[in-house]
C-alpha positions as CSV (number, residue, x, y, z in Angstrom):
1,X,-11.4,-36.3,-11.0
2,X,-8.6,-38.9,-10.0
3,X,-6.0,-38.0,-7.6
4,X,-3.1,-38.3,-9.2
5,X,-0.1,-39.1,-7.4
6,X,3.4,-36.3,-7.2
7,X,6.3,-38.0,-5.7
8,X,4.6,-39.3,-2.4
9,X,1.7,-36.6,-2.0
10,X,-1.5,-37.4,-3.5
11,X,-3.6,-34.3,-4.6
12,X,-7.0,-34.1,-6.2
13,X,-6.5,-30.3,-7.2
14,X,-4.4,-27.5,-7.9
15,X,-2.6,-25.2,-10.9
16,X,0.5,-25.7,-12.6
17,X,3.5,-24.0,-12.0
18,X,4.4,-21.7,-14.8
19,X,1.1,-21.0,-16.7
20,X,-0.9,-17.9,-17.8
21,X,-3.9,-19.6,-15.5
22,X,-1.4,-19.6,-12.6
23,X,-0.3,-16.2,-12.7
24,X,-3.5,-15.2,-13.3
25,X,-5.6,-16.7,-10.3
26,X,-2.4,-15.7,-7.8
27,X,-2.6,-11.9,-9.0
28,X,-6.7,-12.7,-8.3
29,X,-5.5,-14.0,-5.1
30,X,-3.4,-11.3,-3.7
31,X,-5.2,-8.8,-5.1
32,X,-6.6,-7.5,-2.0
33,X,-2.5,-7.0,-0.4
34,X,-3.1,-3.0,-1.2
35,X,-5.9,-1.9,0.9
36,X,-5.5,-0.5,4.2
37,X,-1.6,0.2,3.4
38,X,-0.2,3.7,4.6
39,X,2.8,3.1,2.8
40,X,3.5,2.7,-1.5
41,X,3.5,-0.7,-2.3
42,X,4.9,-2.2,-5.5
43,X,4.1,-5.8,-6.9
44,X,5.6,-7.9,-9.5
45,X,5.1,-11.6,-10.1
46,X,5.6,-12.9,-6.2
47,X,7.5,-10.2,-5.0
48,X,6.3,-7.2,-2.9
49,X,8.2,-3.9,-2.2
50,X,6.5,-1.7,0.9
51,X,8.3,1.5,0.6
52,X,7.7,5.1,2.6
53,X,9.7,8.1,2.9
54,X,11.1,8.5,6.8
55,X,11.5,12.3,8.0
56,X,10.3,11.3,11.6
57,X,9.5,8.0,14.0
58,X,5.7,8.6,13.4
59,X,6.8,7.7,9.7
60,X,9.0,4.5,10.9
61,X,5.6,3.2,13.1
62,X,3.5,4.0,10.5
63,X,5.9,2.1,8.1
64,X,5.9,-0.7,10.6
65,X,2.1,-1.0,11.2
66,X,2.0,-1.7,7.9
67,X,4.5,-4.3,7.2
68,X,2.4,-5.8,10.9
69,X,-1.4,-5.7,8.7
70,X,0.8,-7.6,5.3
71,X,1.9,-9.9,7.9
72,X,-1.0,-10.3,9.3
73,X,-3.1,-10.3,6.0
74,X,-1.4,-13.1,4.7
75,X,-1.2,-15.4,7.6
76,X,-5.1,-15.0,8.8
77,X,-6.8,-14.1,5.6
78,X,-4.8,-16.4,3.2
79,X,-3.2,-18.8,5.2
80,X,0.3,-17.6,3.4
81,X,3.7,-16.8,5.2
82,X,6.1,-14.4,3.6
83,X,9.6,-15.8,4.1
84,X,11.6,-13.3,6.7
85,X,14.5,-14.8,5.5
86,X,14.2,-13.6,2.1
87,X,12.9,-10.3,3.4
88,X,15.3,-7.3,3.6
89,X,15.0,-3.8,5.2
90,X,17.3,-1.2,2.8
91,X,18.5,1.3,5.2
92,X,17.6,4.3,3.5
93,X,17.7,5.7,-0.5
94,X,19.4,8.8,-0.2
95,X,23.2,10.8,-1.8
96,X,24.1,11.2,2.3
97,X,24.5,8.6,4.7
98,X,21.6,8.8,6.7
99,X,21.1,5.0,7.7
100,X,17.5,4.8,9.6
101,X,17.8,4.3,13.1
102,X,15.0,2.2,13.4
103,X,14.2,-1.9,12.5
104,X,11.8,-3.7,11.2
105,X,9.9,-6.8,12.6
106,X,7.9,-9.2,10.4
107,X,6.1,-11.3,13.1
108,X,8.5,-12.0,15.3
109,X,11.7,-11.7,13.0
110,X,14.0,-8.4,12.5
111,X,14.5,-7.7,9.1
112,X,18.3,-7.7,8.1
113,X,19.4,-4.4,6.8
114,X,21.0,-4.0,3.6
115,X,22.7,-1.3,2.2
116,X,21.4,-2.7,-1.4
117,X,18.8,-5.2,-3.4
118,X,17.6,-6.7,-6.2
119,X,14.4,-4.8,-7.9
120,X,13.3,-6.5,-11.3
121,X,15.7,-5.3,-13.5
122,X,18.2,-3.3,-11.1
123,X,19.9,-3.5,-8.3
124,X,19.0,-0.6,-6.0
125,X,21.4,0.6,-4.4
126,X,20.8,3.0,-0.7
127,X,23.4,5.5,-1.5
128,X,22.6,5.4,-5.6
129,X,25.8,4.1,-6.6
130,X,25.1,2.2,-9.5
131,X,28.4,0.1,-9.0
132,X,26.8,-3.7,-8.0
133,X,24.0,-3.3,-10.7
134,X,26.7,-2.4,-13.5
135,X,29.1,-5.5,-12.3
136,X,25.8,-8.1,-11.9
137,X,24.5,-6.7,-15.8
138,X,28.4,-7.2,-16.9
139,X,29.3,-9.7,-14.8
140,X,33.1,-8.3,-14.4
């Protein structure tokens, strides 16, 4: 095969952006994210949702052991970096306000808190107010 040549780089190998095959081989790829996790973890396409209910501190180091083996996972096993910018920590999910007293490190980074986010499909919101979802679908 001929290296072909992409703006300046040259490469000799790789997957298209935006194919079945890609998705395919990077679900094949990450596949191995869940093990050893504590916590519930959801995946869709590139994103990753770690999730655990808090009733004690045990809970909040047991939460963040495991965000410390995904950041770990992807940096020594896979030579990946999750983007701590792009990473959020939502204070909590509850009708009260109960905002967790404890933060979140990934590496060497605190997580920013956020009192909401995006989810495929929804915007979650920690005291289930379904205002910001409702004006992002209508866009009023």
């Amino acid at each position: 095969m001929e290296p072909r040549l992409l703006g300046y780089l040259r490469y000799i190998s790789g997957v298209p952006q935006d194919t079945v095959l890609g998705a395919l081989l990077f679900l094949l790829y990450i596949n191995g994210i869940t093990y050893d996790l504590s916590s519930d973890i959801r995946l869709f396409a590139d994103d990753c949702i770690l999730y655990r209910v808090i009733k004690s501190q045990s809970d909040s180091s047991a939460l963040q052991a495991d965000v410390d083996w995904l950041h770990s996972w992807a940096a020594t096993t896979w030579q990946m970096q999750f983007n701590s910018s792009k990473c959020t920590h939502i204070l909590s999910i509850c009708r009260q306000r109960n905002p967790s007293l404890s933060s979140y490190y990934l590496g060497t980074d605190q997580l920013s808190s956020v009192d909401s986010c995006p989810y495929p499909g929804i915007t979650l919101s920690s005291y289930l107010r379904w205002y910001k979802h409702v004006s992002a679908v209508c866009l009023v």
